[in-house]
TIMIMI-30957 format. One line per 2 residues: their letters; for each residue x, y, z of N, C-alpha, C. Coordinates in nm, 3 decimals. Example, Ala and Ser with C-alpha at 12.3 -4.5 7.8 and 13.67 -1.06 7.14 Angstrom:
as	1.319,-0.569,0.780,1.230,-0.450,0.780,1.320,-0.330,0.780  1.285,-0.225,0.708,1.367,-0.106,0.714,1.290,0.003,0.787
This chain:
xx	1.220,1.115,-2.041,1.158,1.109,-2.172,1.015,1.060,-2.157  0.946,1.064,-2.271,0.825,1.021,-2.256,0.787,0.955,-2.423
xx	0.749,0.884,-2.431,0.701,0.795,-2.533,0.575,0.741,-2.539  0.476,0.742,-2.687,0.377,0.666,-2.703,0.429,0.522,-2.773
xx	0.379,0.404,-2.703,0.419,0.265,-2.695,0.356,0.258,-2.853  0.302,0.276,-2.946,0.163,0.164,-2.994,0.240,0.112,-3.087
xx	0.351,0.175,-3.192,0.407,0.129,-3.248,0.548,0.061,-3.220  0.567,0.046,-3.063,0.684,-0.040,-3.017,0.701,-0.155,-2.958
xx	0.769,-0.305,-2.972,0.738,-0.408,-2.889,0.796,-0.360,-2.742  0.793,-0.246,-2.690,0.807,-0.262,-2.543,0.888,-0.139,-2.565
xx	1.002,-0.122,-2.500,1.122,-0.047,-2.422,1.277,-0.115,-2.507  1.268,-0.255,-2.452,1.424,-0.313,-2.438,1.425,-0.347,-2.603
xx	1.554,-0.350,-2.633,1.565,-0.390,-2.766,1.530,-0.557,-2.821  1.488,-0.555,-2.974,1.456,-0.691,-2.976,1.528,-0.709,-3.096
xx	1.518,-0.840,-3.124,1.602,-0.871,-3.300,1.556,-0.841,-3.399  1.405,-0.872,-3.376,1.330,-0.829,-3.495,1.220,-0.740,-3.483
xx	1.228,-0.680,-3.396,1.125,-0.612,-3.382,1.141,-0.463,-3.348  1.082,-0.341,-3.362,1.119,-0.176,-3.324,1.060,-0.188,-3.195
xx	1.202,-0.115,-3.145,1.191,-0.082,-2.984,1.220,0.048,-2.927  1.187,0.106,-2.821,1.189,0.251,-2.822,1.359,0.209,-2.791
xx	1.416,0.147,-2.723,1.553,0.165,-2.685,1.662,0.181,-2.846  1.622,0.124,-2.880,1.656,0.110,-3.000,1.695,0.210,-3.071
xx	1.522,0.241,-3.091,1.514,0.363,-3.188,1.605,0.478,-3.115  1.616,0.489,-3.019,1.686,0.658,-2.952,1.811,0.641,-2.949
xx	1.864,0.514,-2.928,2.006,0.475,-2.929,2.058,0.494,-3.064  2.003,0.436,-3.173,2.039,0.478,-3.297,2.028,0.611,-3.327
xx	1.955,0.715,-3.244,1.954,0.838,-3.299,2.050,0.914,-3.208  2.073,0.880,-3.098,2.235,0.940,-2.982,2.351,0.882,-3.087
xx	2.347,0.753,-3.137,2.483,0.745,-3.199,2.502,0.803,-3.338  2.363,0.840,-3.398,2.425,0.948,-3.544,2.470,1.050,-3.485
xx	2.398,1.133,-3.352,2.441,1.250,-3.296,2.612,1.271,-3.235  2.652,1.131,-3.164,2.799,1.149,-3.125,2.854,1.073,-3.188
xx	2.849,1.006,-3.286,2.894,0.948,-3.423,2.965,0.824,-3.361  2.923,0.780,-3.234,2.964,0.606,-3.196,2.836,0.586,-3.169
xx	2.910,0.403,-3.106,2.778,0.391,-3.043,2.742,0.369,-2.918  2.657,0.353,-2.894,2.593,0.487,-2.739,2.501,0.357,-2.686
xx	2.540,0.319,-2.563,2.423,0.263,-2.552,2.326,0.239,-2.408  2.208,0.271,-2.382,2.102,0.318,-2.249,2.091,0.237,-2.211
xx	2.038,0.247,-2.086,2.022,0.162,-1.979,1.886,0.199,-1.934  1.757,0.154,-1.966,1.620,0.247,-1.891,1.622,0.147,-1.770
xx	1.440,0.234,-1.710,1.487,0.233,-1.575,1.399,0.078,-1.572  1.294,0.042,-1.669,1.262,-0.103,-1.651,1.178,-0.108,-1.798
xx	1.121,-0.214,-1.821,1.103,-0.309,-1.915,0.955,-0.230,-1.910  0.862,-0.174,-2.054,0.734,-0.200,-2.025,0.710,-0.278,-2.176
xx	0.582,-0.299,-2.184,0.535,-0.436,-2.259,0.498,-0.385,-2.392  0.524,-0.440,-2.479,0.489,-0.393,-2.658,0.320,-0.288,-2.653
xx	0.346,-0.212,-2.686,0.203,-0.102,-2.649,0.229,-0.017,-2.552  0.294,-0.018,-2.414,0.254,0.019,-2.307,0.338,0.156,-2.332
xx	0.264,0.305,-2.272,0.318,0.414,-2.306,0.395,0.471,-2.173  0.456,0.560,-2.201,0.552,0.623,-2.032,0.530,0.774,-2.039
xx	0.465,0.816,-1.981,0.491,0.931,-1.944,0.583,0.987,-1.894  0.665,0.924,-1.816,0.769,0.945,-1.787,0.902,0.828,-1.736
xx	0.962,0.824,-1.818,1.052,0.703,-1.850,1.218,0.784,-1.800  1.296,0.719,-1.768,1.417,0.775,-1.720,1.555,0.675,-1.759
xx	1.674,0.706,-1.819,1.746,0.607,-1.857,1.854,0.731,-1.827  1.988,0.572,-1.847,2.168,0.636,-1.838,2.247,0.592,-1.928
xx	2.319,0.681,-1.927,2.452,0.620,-2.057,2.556,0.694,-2.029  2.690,0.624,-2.038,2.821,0.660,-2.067,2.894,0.692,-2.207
xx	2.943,0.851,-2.151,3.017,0.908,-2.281,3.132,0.945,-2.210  3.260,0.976,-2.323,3.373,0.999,-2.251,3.385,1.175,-2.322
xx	3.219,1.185,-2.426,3.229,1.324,-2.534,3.201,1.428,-2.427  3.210,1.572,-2.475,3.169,1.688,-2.400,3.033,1.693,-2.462
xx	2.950,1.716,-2.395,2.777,1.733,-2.465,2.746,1.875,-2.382  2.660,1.933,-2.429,2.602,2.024,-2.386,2.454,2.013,-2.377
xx	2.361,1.976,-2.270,2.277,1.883,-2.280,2.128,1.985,-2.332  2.095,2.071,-2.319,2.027,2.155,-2.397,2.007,2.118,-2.591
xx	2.140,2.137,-2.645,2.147,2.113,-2.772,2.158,1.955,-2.769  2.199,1.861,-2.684,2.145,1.740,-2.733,1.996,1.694,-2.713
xx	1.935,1.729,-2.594,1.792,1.726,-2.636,1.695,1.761,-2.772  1.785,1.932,-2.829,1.692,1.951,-2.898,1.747,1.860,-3.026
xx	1.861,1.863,-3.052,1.898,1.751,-3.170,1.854,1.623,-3.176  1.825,1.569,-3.111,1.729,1.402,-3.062,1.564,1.446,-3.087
xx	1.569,1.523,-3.066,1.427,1.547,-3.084,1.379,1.596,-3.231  1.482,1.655,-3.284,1.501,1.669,-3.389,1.460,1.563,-3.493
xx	1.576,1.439,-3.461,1.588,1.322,-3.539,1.481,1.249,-3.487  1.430,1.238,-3.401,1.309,1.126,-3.324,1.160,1.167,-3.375
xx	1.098,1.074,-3.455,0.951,1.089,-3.475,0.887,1.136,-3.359  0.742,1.175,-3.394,0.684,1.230,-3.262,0.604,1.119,-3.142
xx	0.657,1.019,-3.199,0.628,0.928,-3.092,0.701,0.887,-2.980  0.817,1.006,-2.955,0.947,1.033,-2.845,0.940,1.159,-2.811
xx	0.914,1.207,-2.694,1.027,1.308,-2.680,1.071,1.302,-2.550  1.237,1.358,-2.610,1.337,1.331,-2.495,1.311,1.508,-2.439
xx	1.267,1.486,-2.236,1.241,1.613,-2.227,1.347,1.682,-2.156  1.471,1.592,-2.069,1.521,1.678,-2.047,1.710,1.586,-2.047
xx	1.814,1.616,-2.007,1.949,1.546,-1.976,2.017,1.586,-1.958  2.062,1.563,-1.800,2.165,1.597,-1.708,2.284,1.506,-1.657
xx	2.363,1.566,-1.625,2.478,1.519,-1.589,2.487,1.426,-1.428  2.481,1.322,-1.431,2.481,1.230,-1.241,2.634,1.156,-1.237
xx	2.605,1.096,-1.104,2.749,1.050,-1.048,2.719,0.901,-1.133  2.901,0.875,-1.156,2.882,0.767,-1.222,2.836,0.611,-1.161
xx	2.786,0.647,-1.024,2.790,0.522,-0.965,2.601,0.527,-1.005  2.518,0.604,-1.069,2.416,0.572,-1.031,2.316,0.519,-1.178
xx	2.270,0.467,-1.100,2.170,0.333,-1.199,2.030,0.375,-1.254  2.015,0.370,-1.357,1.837,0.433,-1.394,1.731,0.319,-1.347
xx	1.784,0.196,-1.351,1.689,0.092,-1.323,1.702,0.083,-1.181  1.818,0.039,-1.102,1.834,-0.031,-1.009,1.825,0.013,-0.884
xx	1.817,0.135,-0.909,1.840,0.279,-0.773,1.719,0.354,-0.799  1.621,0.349,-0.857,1.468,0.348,-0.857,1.432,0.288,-0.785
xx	1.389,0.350,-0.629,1.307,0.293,-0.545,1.131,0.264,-0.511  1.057,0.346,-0.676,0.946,0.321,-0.655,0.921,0.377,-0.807
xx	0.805,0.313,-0.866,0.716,0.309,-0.971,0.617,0.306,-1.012  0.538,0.442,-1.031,0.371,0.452,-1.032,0.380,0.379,-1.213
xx	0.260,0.317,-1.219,0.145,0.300,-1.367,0.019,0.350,-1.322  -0.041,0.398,-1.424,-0.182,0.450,-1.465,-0.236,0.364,-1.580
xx	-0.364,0.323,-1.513,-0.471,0.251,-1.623,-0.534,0.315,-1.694  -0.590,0.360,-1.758,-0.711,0.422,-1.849,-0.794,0.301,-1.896
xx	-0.931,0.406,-1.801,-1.028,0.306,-1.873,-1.168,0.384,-1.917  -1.220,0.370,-2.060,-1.317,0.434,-2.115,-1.460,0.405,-2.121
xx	-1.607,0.498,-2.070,-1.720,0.437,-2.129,-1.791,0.462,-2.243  -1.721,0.645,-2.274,-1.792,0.712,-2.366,-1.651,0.705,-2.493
xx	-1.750,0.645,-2.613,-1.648,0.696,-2.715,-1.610,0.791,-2.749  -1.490,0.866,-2.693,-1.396,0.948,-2.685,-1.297,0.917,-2.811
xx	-1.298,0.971,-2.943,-1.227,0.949,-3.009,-1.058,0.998,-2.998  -1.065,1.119,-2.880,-0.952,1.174,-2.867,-0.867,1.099,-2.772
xx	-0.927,0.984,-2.683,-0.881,0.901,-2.548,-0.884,0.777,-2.618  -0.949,0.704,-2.679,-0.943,0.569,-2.763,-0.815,0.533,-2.789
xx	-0.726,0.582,-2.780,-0.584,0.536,-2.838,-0.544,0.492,-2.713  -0.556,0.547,-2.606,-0.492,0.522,-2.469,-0.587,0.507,-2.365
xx	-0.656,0.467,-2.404,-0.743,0.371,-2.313,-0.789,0.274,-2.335  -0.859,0.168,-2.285,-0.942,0.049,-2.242,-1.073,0.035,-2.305
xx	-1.149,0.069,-2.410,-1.301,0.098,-2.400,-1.380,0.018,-2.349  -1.468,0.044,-2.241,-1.590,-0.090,-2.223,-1.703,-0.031,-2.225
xx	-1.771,-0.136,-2.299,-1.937,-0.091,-2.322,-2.025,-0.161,-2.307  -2.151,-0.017,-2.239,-2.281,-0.135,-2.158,-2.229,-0.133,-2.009
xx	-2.233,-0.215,-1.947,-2.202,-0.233,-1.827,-2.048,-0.196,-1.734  -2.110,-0.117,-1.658,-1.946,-0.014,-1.559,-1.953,-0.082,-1.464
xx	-1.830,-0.116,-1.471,-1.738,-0.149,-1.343,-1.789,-0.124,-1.222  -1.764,-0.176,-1.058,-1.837,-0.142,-0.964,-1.681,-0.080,-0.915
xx	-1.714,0.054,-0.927,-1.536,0.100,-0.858,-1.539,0.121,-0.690  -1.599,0.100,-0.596,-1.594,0.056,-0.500,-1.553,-0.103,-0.490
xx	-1.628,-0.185,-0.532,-1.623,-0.336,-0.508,-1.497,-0.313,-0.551  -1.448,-0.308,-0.678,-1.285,-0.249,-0.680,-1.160,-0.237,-0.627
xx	-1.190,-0.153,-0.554,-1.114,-0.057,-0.418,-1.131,-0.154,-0.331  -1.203,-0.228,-0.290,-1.238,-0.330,-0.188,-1.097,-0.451,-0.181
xx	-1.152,-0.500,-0.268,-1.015,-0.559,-0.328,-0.880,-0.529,-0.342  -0.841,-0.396,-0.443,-0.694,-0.368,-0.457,-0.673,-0.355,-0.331
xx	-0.751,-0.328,-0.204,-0.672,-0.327,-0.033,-0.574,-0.426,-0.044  -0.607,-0.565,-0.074,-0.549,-0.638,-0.085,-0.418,-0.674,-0.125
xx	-0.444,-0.568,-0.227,-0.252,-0.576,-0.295,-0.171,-0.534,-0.225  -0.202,-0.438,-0.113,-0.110,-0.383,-0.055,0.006,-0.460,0.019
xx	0.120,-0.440,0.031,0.204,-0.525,0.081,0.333,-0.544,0.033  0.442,-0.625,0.094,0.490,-0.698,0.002,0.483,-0.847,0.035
xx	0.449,-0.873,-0.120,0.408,-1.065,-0.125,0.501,-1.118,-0.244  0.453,-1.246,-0.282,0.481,-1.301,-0.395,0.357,-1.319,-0.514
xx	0.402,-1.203,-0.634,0.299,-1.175,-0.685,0.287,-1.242,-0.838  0.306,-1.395,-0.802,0.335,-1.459,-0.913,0.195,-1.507,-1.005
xx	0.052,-1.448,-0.957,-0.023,-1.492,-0.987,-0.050,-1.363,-1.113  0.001,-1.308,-1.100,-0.015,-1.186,-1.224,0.142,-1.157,-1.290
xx	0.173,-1.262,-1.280,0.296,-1.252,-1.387,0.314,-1.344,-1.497  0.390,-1.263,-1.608,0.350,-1.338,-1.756,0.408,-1.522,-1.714
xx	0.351,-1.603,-1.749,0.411,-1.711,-1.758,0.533,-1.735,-1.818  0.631,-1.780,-1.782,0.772,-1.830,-1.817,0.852,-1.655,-1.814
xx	0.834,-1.560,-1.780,0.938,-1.494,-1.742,1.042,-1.569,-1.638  1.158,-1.460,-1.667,1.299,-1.524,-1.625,1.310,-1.417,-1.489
xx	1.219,-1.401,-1.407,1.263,-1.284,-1.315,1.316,-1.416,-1.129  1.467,-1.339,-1.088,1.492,-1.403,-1.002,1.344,-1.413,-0.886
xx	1.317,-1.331,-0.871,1.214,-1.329,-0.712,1.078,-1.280,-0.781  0.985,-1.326,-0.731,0.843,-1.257,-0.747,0.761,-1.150,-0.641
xx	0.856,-1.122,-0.596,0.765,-1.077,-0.455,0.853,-0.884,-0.515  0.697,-0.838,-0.471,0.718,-0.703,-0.476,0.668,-0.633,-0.386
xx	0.666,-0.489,-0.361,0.627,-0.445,-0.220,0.519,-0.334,-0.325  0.380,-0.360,-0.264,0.280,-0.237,-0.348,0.286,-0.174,-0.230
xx	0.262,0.012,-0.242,0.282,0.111,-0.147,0.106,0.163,-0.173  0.090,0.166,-0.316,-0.032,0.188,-0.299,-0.149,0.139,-0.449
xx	-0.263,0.164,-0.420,-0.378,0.123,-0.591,-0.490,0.127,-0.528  -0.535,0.214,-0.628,-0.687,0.247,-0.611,-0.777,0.317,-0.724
xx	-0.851,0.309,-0.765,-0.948,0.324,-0.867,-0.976,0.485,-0.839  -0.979,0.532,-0.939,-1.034,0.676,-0.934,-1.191,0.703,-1.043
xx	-1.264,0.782,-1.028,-1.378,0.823,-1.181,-1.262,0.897,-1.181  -1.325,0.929,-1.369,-1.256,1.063,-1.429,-1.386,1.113,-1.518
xx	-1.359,1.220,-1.568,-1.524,1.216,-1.660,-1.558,1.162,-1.737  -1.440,1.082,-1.785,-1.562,0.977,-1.923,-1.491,0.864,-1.864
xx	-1.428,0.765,-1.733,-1.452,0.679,-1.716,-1.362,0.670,-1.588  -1.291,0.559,-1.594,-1.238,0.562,-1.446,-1.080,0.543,-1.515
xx	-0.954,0.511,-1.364,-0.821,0.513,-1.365,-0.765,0.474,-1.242  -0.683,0.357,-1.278,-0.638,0.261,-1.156,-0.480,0.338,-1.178
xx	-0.461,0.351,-1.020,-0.270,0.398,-1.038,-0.269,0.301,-0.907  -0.106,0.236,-0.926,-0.067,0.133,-0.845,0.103,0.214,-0.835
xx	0.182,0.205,-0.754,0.272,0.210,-0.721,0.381,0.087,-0.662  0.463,0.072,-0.676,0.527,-0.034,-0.579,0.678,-0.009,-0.621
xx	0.798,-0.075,-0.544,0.939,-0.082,-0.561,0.984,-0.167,-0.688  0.900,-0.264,-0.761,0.903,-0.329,-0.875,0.769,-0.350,-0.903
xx	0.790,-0.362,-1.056,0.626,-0.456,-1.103,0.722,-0.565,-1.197  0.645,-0.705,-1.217,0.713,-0.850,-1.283,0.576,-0.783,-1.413
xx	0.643,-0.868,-1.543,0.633,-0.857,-1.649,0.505,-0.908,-1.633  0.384,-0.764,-1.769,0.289,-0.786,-1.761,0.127,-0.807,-1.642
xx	0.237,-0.743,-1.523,0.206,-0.749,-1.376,0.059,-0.686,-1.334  0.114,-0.538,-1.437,-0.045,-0.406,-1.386,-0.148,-0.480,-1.480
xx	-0.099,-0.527,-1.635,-0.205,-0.538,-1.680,-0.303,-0.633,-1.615  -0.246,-0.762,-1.572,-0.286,-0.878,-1.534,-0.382,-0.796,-1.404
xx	-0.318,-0.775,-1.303,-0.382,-0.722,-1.229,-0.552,-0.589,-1.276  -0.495,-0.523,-1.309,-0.643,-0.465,-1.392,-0.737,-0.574,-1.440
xx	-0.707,-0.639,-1.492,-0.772,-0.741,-1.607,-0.892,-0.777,-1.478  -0.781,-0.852,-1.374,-0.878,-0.941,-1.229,-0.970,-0.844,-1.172
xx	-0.889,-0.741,-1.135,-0.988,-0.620,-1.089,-1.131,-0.564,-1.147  -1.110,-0.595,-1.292,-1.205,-0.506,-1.382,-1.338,-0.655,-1.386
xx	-1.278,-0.776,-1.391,-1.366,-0.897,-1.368,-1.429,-0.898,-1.192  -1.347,-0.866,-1.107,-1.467,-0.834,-0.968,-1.527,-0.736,-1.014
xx	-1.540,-0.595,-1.068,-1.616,-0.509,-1.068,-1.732,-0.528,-1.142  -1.705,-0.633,-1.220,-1.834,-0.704,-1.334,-1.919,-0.781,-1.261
xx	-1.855,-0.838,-1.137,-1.910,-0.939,-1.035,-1.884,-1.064,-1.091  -1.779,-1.131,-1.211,-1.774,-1.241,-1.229,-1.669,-1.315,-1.150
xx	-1.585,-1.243,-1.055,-1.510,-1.298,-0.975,-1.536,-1.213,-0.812  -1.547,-1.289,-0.742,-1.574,-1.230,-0.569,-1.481,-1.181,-0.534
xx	-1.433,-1.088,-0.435,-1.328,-1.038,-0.347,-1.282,-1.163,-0.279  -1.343,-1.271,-0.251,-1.292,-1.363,-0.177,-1.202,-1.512,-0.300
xx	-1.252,-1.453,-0.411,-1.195,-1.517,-0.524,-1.098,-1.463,-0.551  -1.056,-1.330,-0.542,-0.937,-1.202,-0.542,-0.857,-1.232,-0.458
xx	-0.883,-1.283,-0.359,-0.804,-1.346,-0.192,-0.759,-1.465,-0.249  -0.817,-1.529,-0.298,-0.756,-1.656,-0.328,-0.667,-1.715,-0.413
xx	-0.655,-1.586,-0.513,-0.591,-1.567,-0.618,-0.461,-1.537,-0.588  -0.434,-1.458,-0.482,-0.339,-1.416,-0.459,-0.292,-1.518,-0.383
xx	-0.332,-1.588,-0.290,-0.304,-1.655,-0.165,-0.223,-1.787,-0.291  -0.285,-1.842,-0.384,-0.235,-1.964,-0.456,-0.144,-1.974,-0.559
xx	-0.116,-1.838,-0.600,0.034,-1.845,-0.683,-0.018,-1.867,-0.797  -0.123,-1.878,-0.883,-0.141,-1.911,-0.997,-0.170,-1.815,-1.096
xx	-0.084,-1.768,-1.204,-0.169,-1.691,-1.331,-0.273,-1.741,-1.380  -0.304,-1.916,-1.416,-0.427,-1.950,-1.477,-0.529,-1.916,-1.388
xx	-0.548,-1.872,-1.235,-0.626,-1.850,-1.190,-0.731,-1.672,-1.194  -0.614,-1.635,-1.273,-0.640,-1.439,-1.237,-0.707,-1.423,-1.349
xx	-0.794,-1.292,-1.400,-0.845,-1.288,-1.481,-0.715,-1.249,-1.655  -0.799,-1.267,-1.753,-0.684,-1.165,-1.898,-0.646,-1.083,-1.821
xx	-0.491,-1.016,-1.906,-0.492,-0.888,-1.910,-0.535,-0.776,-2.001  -0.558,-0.708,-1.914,-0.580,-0.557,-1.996,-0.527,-0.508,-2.101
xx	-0.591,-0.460,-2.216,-0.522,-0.436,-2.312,-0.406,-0.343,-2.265  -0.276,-0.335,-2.395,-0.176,-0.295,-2.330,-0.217,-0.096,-2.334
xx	-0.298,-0.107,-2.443,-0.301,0.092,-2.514,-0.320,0.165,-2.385  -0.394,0.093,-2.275,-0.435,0.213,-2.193,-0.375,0.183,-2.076
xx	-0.241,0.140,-2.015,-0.151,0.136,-1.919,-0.019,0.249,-1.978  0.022,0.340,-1.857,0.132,0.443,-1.914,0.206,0.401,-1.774
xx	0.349,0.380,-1.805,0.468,0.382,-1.728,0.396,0.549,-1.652  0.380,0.602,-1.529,0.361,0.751,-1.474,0.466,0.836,-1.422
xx	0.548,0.717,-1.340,0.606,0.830,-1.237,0.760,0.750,-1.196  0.857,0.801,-1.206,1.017,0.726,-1.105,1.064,0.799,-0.989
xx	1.082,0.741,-0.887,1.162,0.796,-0.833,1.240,0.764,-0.756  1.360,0.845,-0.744,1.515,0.840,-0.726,1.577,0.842,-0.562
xx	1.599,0.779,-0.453,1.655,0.881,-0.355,1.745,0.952,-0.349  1.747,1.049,-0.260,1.847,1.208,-0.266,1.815,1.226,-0.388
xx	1.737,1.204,-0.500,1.734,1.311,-0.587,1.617,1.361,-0.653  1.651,1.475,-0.674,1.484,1.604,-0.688,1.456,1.535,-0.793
xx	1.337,1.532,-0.778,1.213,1.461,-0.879,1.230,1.541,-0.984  1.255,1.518,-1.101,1.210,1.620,-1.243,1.065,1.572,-1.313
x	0.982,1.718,-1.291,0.867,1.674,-1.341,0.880,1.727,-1.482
């Protein structure tokens, strides 16, 4: 599936608040008239959009997964659509058996009224996207990446393995994609945020080193607004990628 975040606190369901899990679950259970309930493949943050998002659920109904797509899509505002749903073995997990997870940043210089929703705008002064790149080398690895994680999350371990991140231009501005086997809550933004402060030159690469080396969030720069981070890419082993 794929979803625009702006009007959701995240993915996972909340008490008081609209959540994409939510919203689709309530619209699978008018469709098989119980209730139904998903499992996505991880948590993204109130705003943050997915291009491509992947979840599981148990039914004991016959579905024919063609006509339940188009019936969900049916009932689902256009801030969902479910694009495709197939049948897997019951042993397998949307979250947990995801061995890797791209995000994409968007970031804007020219007011682009058609990109403004899902991007970053900054104005006046651009980023140094080399000095940049200099830095995210750094992420590479796996460490303990507690210095860009939200304060007081409940996550057992902090350490994640990045495979890859690097700054790209695009024509009206630039785009950070990071990959790794997990990201901790609020992780890419935080990270962008630090990145986008070396490229300003208000923090050094050797201040970027240090950041990481000391475990501290008060030390890293804000994060990034949430509009212009998109969940990008999952993927599965032994199984064919659906683009």
């Amino acid at each position: 599936m794929s979803y625009n975040g702006a009007a959701f606190s995240g993915w996972q369901r909340q008490i008081n608040a609209p959540s994409v899990q939510q919203t689709i679950e309530e619209a699978m259970s008018l469709v098989f008239q119980n209730r139904i309930e998903l499992l996505g493949c991880g948590r993204t943050d109130t705003g943050v959009h997915a291009k491509s998002y992947f979840a599981h659920f148990d039914t004991e109904d016959s579905i024919e997964p063609n006509a339940l797509v188009f019936k969900l899509n049916s009932i689902l505002k256009n801030d969902i659509g479910i694009s495709r749903i197939c049948p897997v073995s019951d042993t397998l997990h949307a979250r947990f058996d995801a061995n890797s997870r791209t995000y994409k940043y968007f970031v804007l210089f020219d007011k682009n009224p058609f990109e403004l929703q899902y991007s970053h705008y900054i104005y006046g002064a651009k980023p140094d996207v080399e000095l940049m790149n200099q830095a995210a080398e750094f992420l590479l690895g796996e460490r303990d990446f507690s210095c860009f994680e939200k304060i007081g999350s409940d996550n057992s371990t902090s350490i994640c393995n990045i495979t890859h991140a690097k700054w790209e231009k695009t024509e009206s501005g630039i785009v950070f994609e990071i990959s790794a086997n997990r990201f901790l809550r609020n992780m890419v933004r935080a990270i962008v945020g630090t990145l986008l402060d070396v490229g300003l030159k208000s923090t050094t690469i050797e201040d970027f080193k240090n950041i990481l080396k000391n475990k501290d969030r008060s030390q890293a720069g804000a994060s990034a607004p949430a509009k212009g981070l998109f969940l990008w890419h999952i993927t599965y082993p032994n199984i064919k990628s659906y683009e």
